[in-house]
N, C-alpha and C positions, 0 to 999 in steps of 0.2 A: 504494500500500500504506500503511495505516495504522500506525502503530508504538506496541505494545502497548505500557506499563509496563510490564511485564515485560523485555520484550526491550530497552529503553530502558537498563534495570538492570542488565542481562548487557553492554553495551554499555559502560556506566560502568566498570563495575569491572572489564574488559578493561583500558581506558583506564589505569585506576590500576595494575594488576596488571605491567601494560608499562612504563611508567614507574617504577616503584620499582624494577622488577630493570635498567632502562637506565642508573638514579641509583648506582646499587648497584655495579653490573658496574663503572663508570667510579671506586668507590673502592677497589674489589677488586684486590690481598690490601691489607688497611688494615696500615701499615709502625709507622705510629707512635702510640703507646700510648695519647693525651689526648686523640688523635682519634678513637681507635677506641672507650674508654671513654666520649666524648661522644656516640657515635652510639648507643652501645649505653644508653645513659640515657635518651638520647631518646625510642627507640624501644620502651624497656623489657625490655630483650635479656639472658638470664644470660650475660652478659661481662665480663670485667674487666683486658682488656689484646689487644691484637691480632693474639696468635697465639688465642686462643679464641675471639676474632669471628670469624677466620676460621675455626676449625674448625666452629662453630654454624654455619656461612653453608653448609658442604659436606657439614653433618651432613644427609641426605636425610628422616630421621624431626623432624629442627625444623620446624615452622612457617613461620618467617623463613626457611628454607634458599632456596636460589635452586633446588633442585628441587619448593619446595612450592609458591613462589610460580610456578613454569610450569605446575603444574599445576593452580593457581586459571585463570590466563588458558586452558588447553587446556579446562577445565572449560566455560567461559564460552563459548568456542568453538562446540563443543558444542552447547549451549543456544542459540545460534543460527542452527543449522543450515537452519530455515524461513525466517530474515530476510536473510539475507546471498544475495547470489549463489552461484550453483554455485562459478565461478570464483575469487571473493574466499574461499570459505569451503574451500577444498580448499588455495589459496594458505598460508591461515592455519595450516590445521592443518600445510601441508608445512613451515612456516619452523618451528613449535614444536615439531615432530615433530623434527627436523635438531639445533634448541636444546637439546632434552633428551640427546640422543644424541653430541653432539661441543661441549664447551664454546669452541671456536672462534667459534661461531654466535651464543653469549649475546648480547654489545656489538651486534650487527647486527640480532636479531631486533626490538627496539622498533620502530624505525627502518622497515624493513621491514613490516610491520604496519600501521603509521601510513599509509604510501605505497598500499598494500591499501585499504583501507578508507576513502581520502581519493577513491576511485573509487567510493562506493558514494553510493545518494542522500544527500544532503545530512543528514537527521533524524538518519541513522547516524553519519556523519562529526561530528555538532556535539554526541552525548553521547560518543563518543569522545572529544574533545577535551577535554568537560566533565568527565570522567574522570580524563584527564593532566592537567590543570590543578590541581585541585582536590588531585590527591596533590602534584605540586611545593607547593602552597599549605599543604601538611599538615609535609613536613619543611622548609618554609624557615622555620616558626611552631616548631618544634620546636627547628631548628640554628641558630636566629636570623641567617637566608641573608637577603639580598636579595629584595624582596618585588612591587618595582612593577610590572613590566612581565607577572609571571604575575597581578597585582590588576588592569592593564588588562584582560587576557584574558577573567577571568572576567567581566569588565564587558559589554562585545561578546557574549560566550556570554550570559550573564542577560539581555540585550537580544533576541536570538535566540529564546530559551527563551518571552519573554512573547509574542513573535510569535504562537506555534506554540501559545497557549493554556497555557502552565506561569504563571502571574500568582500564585505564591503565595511567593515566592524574593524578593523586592523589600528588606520588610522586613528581614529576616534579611540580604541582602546587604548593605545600606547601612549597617546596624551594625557588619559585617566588614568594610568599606571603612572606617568610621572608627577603629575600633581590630580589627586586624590580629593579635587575639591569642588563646589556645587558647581558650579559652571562647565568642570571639565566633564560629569556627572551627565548633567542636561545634554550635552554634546554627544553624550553615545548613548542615551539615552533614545535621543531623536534620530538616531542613526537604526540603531535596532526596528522602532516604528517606521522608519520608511524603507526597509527590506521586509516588515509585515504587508507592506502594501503594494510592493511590487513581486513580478516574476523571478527569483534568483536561479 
């Protein structure tokens, strides 16, 4: 099976989708005030203390809420119904379906997800990845986190990527590998989105 663009894209931001509510969940209820006001800056969040990050995070009409962002990854799901196996994709939808319904399941469902879909062929599994990577690489540039070892990552993925005919990422990569910062970030960021949208 060939793997459209398209479905490459729903594949991605799966990836991201899963990992920001995994990142998320592990700071969830944020206690203390200059951490919560830092994330909420970060991110661009109307917060300004950490009982109102929390409330915005469980308000279900926010964006940011941890009910929108499952419903971006169920969306995406969804979307690829045609590409995924029967099994992987009934899997997926049962763990977000559980997520939405019992917030026990939140912390576990990334997790689970990843392990799904690390059985499926290879093409799936390595924009997924590219995915999750690329959002840790988005708040560690944000929270001024630790940066090397999601910078190798992308390294090995971009490696991959040219294998498979994506040759348009190189550039843009090695400027983000030199300087590691939002702008050089946005740069290949928007480089990735315009080989979603064309023929590679």
């Amino acid at each position: 099976m060939i793997l459209l663009n398209s479905n490459a894209q729903h594949i991605f931001w799966l990836g991201r989708y899963l990992t920001r509510i995994q990142y998320l969940c592990g700071q969830f209820p944020f206690h203390d005030n200059q951490d919560a006001l830092g994330y909420a800056h970060a991110f661009c969040l109307p917060a300004f203390d950490a009982s109102s990050l929390n409330t915005l995070l469980l308000d279900t009409e926010q964006p940011s809420s941890f009910h929108q962002q499952f419903q971006y990854a169920k969306d995406n799901v969804q979307d690829l119904r045609g590409v995924l196996s029967a099994k992987a994709y009934a899997e997926l939808n049962q763990l977000i379906k559980n997520a939405n319904e019992n917030a026990v399941y939140i912390c576990d469902v990334a997790g689970e997800c990843h392990e799904v879909l690390e059985a499926e062929p290879e093409d799936i599994f390595l924009f997924f990845t590219l995915g999750q990577n690329i959002e840790q690489l988005d708040r560690q540039i944000r929270l001024k986190q630790e940066q090397v070892s999601t910078l190798e990552n992308i390294d090995q993925i971009v490696s991959f990527l040219h294998q498979i005919g994506w040759n348009g990422l190189d550039h843009a990569w090695q400027q983000l590998k030199l300087t590691p910062d939002s702008m050089s970030f946005y740069q290949f960021s928007d480089h990735i989105q315009h080989l979603f949208e064309v023929d590679v």
